[in-house]
N, C-alpha and C positions, 0 to 999 in steps of 0.2 A: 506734314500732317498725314499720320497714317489714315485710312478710311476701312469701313469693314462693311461685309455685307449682313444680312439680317440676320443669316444663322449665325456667323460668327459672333458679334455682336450681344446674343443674346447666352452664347460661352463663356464673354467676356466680362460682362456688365457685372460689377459685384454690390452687393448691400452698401446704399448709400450715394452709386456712385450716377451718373447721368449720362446722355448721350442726345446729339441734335443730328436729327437728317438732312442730310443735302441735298440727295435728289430722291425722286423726281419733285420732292415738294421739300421747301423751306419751313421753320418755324415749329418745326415739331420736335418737342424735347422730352424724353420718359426718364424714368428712374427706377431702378430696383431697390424696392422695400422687402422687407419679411416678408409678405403677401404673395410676394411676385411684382413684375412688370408693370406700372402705372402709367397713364399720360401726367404731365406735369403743364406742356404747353401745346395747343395745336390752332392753328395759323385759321383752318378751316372749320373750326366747328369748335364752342367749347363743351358741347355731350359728355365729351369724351375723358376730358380733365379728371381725374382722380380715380377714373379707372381703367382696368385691366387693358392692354394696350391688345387691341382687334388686329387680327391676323390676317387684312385685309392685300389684293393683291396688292396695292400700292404700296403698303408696310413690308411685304417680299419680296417686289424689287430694292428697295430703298439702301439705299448707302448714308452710311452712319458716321460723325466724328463723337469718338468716346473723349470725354471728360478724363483728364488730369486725373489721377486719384493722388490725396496726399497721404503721406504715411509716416510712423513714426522714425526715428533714427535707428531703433532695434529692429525694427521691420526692414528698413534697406539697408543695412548690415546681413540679416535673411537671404532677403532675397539676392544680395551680392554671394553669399556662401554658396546656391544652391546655380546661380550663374547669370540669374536677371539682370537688367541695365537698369539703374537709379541714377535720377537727376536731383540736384542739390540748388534752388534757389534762394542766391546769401549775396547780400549789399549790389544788389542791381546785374547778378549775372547769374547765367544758368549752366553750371559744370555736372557734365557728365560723365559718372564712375559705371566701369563695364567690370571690376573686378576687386578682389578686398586687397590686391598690390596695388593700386590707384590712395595717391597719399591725400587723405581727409585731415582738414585741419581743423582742430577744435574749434574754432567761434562757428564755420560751416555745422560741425553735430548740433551745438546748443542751440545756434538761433535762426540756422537752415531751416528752408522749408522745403521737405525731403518727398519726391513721385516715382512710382512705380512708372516706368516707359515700358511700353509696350514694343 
C-alpha cells in the first residue's frame, strides 16, 4: 500500500475520488468534489464533515492512503498507451497490465473491474 504525504496527496486526489489518514490520527476520510476538498469522515470532531478540509498542522503532517480509483476499459487502455500501470479485478483475482503487450482477455474487458495504480 503506497502512502503519500499531504501535498502529494492533494496532486493526486481526483474528482470523486477519497483518501483516509493514517497518521498521526485515524478515521479521517476527505473527498474531492467540484468544490474542492471536503471532510467526508473525522474520528474527532463532526464540525468538520461536509466541509472544506482545514489545513491544520495535523492535516500537514499527516500521511494518507488514496482510494482505488475505478476506471473504464477505454480509460486503461489510455492510460496503458501513455505508460501507467492498470490492475484488472475479474473472477476473484487481481492481474496487473504495465503495458498494451500484456495479453487482456476479453471477459477481463467486459466484466473487469478496471484501476488506475498509482
Amino acid at each position: 500500500m503506497k502512502t503519500f504525504a499531504t501535498a502529494e496527496l492533494l496532486d493526486k486526489l481526483d474528482i470523486g475520488q477519497q483518501a483516509e489518514m493514517l497518521e498521526p490520527v485515524t478515521d479521517i476520510v476527505i473527498k474531492r468534489t467540484n468544490d474542492g476538498i471536503v471532510v467526508v469522515k473525522d474520528a474527532m470532531s463532526s464540525k468538520h464533515i461536509g466541509l472544506p478540509l482545514p489545513l491544520s498542522p495535523t492535516v500537514l503532517r499527516a500521511t494518507w492512503r488514496l482510494e482505488r480509483k475505478q476506471i473504464s476499459f477505454d480509460r486503461a487502455l489510455t492510460y496503458l498507451r501513455v505508460g501507467r500501470k492498470v490492475s484488472c479485478e475479474y473472477d476473484s483475482q487481481l492481474i496487473t497490465y504495465e503495458s498494451l503487450g500484456d495479453i487482456i482477455f476479453i471477459a477481463e474487458a467486459v466484466d473487469g473491474k478496471w484501476y488506475l495504480e498509482e
